[in-house]
C-alpha positions in Angstrom: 0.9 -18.2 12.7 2.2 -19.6 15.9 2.3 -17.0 18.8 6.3 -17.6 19.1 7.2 -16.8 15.2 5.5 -13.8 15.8 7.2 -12.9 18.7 10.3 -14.0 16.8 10.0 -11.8 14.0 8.7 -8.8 15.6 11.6 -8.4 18.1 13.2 -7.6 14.6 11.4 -4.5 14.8 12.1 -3.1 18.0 14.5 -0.6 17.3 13.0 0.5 13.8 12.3 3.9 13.0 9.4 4.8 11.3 11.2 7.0 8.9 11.8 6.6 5.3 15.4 5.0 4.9 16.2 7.1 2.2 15.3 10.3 3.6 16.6 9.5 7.0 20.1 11.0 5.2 22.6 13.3 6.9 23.8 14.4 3.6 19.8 15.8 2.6 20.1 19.1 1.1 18.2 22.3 2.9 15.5 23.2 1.5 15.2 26.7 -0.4 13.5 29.5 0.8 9.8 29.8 1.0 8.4 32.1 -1.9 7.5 35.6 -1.0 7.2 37.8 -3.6 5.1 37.9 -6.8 7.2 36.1 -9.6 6.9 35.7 -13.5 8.0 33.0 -15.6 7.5 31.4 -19.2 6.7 27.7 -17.3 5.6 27.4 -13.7 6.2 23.9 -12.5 4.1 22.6 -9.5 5.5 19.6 -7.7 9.2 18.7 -6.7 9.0 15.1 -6.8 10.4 13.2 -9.6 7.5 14.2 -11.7 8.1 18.3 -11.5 11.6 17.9 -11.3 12.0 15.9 -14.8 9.7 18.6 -16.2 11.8 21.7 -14.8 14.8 20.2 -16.0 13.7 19.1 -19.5 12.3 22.2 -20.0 15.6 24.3 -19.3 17.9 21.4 -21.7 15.1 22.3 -24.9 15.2 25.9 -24.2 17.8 27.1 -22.2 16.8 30.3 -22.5 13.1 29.8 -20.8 12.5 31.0 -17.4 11.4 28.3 -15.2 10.2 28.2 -11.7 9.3 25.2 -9.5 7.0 25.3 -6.2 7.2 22.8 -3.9 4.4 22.5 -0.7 7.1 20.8 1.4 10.4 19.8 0.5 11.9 18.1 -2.7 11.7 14.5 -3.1 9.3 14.2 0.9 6.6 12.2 -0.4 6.7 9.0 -2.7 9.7 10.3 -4.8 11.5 9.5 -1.6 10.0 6.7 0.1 9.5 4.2 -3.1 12.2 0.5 -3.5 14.6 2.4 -5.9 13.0 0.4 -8.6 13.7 2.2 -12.2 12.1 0.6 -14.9 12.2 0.9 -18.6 8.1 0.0 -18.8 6.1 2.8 -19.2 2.8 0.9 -18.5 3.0 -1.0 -15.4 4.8 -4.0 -17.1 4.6 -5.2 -19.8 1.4 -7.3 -19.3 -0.5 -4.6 -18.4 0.8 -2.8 -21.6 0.5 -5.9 -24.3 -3.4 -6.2 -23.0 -4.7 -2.3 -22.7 -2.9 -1.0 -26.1 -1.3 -4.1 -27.9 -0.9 -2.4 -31.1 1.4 0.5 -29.8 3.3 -2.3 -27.5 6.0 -2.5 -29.7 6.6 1.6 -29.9 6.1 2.1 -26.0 8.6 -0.7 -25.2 11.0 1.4 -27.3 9.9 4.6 -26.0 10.8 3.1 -22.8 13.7 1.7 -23.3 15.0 4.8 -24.4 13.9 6.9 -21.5 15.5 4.6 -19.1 19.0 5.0 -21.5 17.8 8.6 -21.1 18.2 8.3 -17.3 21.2 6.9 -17.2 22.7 9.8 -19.1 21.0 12.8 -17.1 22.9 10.7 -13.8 26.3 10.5 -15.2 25.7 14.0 -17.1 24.8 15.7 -14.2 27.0 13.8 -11.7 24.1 12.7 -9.5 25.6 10.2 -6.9 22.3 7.9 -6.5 24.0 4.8 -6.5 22.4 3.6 -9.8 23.0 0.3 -10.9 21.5 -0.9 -14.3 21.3 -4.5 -12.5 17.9 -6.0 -13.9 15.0 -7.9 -12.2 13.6 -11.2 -12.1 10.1 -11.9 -11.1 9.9 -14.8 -9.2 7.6 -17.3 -8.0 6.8 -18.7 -4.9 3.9 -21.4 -5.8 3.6 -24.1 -8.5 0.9 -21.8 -10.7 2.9 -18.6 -10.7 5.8 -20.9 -12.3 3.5 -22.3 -14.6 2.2 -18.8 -15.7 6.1 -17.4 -16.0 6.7 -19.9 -18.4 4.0 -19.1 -20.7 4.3 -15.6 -20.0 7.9 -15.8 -21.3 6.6 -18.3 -24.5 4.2 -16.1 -25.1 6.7 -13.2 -25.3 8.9 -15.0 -27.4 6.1 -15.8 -30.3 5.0 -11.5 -30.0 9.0 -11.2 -30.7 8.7 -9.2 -27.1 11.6 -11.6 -25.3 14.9 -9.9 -25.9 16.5 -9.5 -22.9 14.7 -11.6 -20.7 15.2 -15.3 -19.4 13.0 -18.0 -17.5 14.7 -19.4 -14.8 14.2 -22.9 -13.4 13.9 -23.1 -9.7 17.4 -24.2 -9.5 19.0 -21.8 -11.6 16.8 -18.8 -10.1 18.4 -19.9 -6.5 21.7 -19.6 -7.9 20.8 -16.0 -8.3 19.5 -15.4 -5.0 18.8 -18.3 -2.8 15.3 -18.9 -1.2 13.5 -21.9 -0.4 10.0 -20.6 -1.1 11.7 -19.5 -5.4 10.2 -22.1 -7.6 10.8 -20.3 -11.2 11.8 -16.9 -12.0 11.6 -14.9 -15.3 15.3 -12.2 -15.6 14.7 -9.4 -17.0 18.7 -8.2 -17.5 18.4 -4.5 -18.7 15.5 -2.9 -18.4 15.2 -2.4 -14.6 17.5 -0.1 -12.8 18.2 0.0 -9.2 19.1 3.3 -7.4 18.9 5.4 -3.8 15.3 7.1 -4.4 15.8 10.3 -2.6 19.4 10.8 -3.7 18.0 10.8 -7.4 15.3 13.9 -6.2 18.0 15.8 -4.8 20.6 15.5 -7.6 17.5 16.4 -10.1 16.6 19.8 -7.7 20.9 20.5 -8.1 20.5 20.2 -11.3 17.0 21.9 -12.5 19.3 24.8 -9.9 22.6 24.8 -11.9 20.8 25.1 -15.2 18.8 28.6 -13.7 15.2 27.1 -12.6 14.3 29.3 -9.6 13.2 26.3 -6.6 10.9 27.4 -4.1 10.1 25.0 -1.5 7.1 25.1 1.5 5.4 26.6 -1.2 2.0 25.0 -1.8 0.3 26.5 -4.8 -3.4 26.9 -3.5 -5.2 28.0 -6.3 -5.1 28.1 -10.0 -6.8 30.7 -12.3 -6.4 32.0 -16.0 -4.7 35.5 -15.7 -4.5 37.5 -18.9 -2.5 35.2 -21.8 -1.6 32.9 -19.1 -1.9 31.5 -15.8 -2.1 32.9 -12.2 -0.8 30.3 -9.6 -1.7 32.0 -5.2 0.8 30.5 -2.6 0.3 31.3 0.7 2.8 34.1 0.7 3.0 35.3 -2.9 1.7 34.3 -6.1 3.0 33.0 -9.9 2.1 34.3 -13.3 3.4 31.8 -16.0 2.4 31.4 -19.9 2.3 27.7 -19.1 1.9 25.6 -16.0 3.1 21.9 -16.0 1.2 19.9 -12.8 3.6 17.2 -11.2 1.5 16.5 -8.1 0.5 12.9 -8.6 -1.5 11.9 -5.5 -1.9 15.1 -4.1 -5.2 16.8 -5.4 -5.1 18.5 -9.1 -5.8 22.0 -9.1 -7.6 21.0 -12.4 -10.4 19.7 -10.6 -11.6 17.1 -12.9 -8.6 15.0 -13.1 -9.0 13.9 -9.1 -11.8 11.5 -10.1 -9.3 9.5 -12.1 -6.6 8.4 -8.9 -7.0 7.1 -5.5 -4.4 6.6 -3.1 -3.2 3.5 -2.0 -0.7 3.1 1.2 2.4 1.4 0.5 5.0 0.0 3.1 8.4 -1.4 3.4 11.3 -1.8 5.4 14.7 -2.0 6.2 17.7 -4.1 7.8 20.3 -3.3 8.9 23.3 -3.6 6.8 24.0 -7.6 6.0 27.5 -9.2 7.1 29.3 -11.1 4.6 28.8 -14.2 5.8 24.6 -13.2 5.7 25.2 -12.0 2.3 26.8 -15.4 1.3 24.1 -17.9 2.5 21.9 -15.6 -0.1 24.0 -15.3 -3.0 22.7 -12.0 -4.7 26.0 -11.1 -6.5 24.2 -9.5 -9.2 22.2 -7.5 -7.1 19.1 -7.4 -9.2 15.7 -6.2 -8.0 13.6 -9.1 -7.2 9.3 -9.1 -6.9 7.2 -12.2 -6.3 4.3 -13.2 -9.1 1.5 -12.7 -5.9 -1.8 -10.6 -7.2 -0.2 -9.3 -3.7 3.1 -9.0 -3.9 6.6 -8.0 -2.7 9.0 -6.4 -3.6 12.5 -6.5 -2.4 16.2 -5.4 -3.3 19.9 -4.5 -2.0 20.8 -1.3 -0.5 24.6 0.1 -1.7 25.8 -0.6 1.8 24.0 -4.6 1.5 20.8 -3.5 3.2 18.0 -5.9 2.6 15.0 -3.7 1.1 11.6 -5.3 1.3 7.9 -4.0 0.9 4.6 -4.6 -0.7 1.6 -6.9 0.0 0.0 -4.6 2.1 -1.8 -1.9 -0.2 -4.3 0.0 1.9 -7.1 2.6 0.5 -8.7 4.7 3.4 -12.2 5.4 3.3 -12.6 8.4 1.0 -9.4 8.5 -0.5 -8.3 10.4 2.9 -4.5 11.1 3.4 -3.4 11.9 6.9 0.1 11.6 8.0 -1.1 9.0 10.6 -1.8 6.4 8.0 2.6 6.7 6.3 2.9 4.4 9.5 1.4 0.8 9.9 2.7 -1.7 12.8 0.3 -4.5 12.1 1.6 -4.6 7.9 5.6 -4.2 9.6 4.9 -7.2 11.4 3.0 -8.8 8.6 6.2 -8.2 6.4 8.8 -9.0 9.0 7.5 -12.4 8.9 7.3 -12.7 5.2 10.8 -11.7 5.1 12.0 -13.9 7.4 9.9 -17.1 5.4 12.0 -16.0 2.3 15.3 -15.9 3.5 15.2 -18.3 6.5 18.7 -18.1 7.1 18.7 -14.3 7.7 17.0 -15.1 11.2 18.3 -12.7 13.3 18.9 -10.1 11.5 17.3 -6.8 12.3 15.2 -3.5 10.9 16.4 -0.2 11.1 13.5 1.5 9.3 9.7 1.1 8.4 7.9 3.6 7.0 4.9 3.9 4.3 3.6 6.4 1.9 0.9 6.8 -0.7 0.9 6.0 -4.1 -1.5 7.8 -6.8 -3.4 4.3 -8.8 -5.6 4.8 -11.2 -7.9 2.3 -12.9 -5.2 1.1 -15.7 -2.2 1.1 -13.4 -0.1 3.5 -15.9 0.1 7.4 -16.2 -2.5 9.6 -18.0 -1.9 12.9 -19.4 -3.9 15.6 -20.6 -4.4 19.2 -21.0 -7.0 22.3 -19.5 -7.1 26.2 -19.7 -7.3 26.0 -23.9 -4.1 24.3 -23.6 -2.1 26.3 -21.1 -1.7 23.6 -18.3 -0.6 20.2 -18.7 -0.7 17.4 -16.1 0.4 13.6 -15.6 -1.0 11.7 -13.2 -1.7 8.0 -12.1 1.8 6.0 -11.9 0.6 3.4 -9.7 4.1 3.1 -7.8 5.8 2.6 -11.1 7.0 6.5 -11.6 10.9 6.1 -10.7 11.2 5.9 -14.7 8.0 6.8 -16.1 7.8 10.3 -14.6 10.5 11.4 -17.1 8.6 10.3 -19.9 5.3 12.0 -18.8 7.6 15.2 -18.1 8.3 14.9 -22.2 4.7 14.6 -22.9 3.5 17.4 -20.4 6.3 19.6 -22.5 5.1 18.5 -25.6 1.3 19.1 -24.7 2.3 22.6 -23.4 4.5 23.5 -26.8 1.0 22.4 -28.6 3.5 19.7 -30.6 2.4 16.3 -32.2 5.2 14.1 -31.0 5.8 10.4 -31.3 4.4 10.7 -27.8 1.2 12.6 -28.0 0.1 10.2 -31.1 -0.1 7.2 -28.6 -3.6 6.2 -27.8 -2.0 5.8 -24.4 -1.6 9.8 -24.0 -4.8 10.6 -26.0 -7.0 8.4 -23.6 -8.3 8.4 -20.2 -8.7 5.2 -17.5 -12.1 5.2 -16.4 -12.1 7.4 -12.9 -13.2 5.6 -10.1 -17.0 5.8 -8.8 -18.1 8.0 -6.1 -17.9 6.9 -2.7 -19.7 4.3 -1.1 -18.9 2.4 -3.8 -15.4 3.8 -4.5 -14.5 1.5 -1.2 -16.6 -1.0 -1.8 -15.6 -2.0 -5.0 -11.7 -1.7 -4.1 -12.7 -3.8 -1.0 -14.1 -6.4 -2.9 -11.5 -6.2 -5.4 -8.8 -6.8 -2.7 -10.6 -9.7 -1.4 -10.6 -11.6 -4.8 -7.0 -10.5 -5.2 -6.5 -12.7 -2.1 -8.5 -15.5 -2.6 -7.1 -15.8 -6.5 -3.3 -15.8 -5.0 -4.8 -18.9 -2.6 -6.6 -20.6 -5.4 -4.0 -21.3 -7.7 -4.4 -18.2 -9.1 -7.7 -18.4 -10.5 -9.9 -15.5 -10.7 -13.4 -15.0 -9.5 -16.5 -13.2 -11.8 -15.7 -10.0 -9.9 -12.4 -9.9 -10.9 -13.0 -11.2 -14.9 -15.8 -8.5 -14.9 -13.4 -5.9 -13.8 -10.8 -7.2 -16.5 -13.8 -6.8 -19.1 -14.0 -3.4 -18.7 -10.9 -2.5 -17.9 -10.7 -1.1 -14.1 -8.3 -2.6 -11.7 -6.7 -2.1 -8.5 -2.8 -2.1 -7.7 -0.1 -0.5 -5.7 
C-alpha cells in the first residue's frame, strides 16, 4: 500500500466519531428506571437486545394475560442489537450453505421456517408502527475475484438441481454492475426477498415500545447477577432488588450465561464498520444502487456494505478480532488500524466516491459459535430457556429463537423444537491456550484460502470434518 493512498484514505476519517451511527440518534428513547424493589412475574426476561425483546413481546401476543418483566444491564438495544449493518435475513442458519451442509435433511423446513419469520417481522413493524426504515430490498453476494465467480455459479446450479433457487438470480459481471457499479464486481448471485434492510437501533426501540404498550414491565441498568431455583421457580438478584419468575427466558448472547455451562459454546469476535456521510446525487449516480439491496463480497473475509435511508454508504467486515481469553473491554468496540484498513477497501470498491467522507466508526462484539447459527436449550428441570450463538446473523433469527425459547419454557413439541437444529449442540470451543490458537490459525488459512484462489488448506478441511469453524 503506497504511503500516499493511505494518507488519502485516512484523511476520510478525521472527523469520524467512534460512535455507533445508529445509536448516535437524537430521537433514542430514555431509558426506564433502574429496578428497586423485589418483583414477581409468570416470565422474567433477561436481555433487551433483539433477543429478549422478541421473547417479551411474543410472550405477551400468546398470552396476553401473563405477566412479563424484562431486565436490562444497560440500555435497550446498546450492544450488538444496535451497532450491526441492518441486515434482516430470512436464513436461520448463517446462509444457506452453512444450513444445506450441517442439517441438509431439515433444509427444506428451516428455509420455510425462515421465510416465514422474516414475513413475521414485517408484520410486527407495520402492526406495531415501528419507524425503522425497513425495506424488504434483497441482497446479492458478489464477487470480486475470478474463483468466487466461478463458485457463485455453481453455488446457484447447485441450488437449482436441490429445488433451493426460487428467488434468487446469478448475475454476470455486467449485469451485477448495472445494479451497483464497481470495478472490482465480477459476478453476483441476487437474492430478491429474503434479506431485509432496516435502521438497527430504531428496530430495538420500537420492540421496547411495544413489549411496554402490551404491559411488560422494562427495567433498564438492571444487570441480573445471579440466578438460583426459588421455591416452584426461579430467583433472579440485581444489584438493587431481585426477580421471582415461574420461568426465565436468557437473551444475553455474548454476554456470560448465568447457566454456566452454555459459555463454553460462544466466543466473541469484534466486528467493525463505518459510515459516510450522506452521498450527493451526483455520488449516488456514478454507483447506481436504485434498488438499494444489501450487498457482501464472497471473501472467507468479507464485507459487508449497504445504503442508509438518508443515502449513507454503510460498510464493515473483514476485520473479525477474538482477544485472548474471550476478554470484552470497552476498549477493544474501537479499532483505528481495521478503520483505516476498511477506508481503503472502500474506497478500491467504489473508486469514484474519492472524496467522500466518514462520520462514524465504531465496533462491537458478536457471540460465534462453532456452527455459525443459534443453539438453544434448557436448565433448572426445564424452568429456563436460552438461545445463544447468532454469529452476527441475529437481526432475523432472534425472533425465531424467541419462539423456540417460548416453546421450550411452555414444555411444547413444536415444529421448532423437533429440528435437529434446536435438539443439538455445536461443539464448544477448547480451553484456552488453544481456544486462541486454533482461532489464530484458523484466521490465517481464512487468509491465505481468499489469496489462493480460494483453496483451502488441511487445517481448514480438518476443521470442516468435524464441524468447527470460525466467522463473524
Amino acid at each position: 500500500m503506497a504511503p500516499g493512498a493511505m494518507t488519502r484514505w485516512t484523511e476520510s476519517l478525521s472527523d469520524a466519531q467512534p460512535v455507533s451511527y445508529w445509536l448516535d440518534d437524537p430521537g433514542r428513547p430514555r431509558p426506564e428506571p433502574a429496578l428497586t424493589t423485589a418483583e414477581t412475574c409468570d416470565l422474567l426476561v433477561v436481555g433487551g437486545g433483539y433477543s429478549g425483546l422478541w421473547t417479551a413481546l411474543l410472550a405477551k401476543e400468546r398470552d396476553p394475560g401473563r405477566e412479563v418483566v424484562l431486565v436490562e444491564g444497560r440500555e435497550v438495544g446498546w450492544a450488538a442489537s444496535g451497532r450491526n449493518g441492518g441486515f434482516c435475513a430470512a436464513s436461520l442458519t448463517h446462509g444457506l450453505a452453512n444450513g444445506l451442509t450441517r442439517w441438509p435433511d431439515e433444509i427444506r423446513k428451516l428455509e420455510e421456517l425462515g421465510a416465514r419469520n422474516l414475513d413475521g417481522i414485517e408484520a410486527a413493524v407495520a402492526r406495531y408502527s415501528i419507524d425503522c426504515d425497513f425495506e424488504r430490498s434483497g441482497e446479492i453476494d458478489v464477487a470480486t475475484e475470478p474463483h468466487q465467480a466461478a463458485e457463485l455459479r455453481d453455488w446457484h446450479e447447485e441450488l437449482r438441481r436441490e429445488g433451493l433457487a426460487d428467488g434468487t438470480e446469478f448475475l454476470d459481471a455486467e449485469a451485477v454492475r448495472e445494479q451497483v457499479d464497481s470495478p472490482t464486481f465480477l459476478a453476483g448471485l441476487y437474492d430478491r426477498r429474503g434479506v431485509a434492510m432496516l435502521h438497527p437501533a430504531k428496530l430495538a426501540w420500537g420492540l421496547k415500545r411495544a413489549c411496554r404498550e402490551l404491559g411488560v414491565r422494562v427495567y433498564e441498568h438492571t444487570p441480573a447477577l445471579e440466578l438460583r431455583p426459588h421455591g416452584a421457580g426461579m430467583a433472579v438478584r440485581t444489584p438493587y432488588g431481585s426477580v421471582r419468575a415461574r420461568r426465565v427466558a436468557l437473551g444475553t448472547n455474548i454476554f456470560p450465561n448465568l447457566v454456566r455451562r452454555v459459555r463454553a459454546y460462544t466466543v466473541p469476535v469484534y466486528d467493525y464498520a463505518l459510515m459516510s456521510e450522506p452521498l450527493t446525487s451526483d455520488q449516488l449516480a456514478s454507483i447506481g444502487w436504485k434498488n438499494r439491496q444489501g450487498l457482501g463480497d464472497s471473501a472467507n473475509q468479507f464485507h459487508y456494505f449497504r445504503l442508509s435511508a438518508d443515502n449513507r454508504i454503510l460498510w464493515g467486515g473483514y476485520d473479525a478480532i477474538y482477544p485472548y481469553g474471550g476478554r470484552m473491554r470497552a476498549e477493544y468496540d474501537d479499532r483505528p488500524e481495521t478503520y483505516a484498513k476498511l477506508a481503503g477497501h472502500f474506497f478500491t470498491c467504489f473508486p469514484q466516491l474519492a472524496g467522500v467522507r466518514f462520520t462514524h466508526a465504531w465496533g462491537g462484539a458478536i457471540d460465534t459459535c462453532s456452527r455459525f447459527s443459534a443453539f438453544f436449550g434448557t436448565a433448572h428441570q426445564g424452568k429456563v430457556a436460552y438461545a445463544a450463538g447468532y454469529t452476527g446473523l441475529g437481526v432475523g433469527a432472534t425472533r425465531f429463537g424467541a419462539d423456540v425459547m417460548l416453546d421450550l419454557l411452555a414444555g411444547e413439541r413444536t415444529e421448532r423444537t423437533e429440528l435437529e437444529m434446536v435438539r443439538k449442540k455445536p461443539l464448544p470451543f477448547p480451553p484456552e491456550p488453544f481456544a486462541w490458537t486454533g482461532i489464530a490459525l484458523t484466521k490465517w488459512s481464512l487468509a491465505r484460502a481468499d489469496s489462493n484462489g480460494g483453496r483451502r488448506n488441511l487445517w481448514l478441511k480438518a476443521m470442516d470434518r468435524v464441524g468447527l469453524g470460525f466467522d463473524s
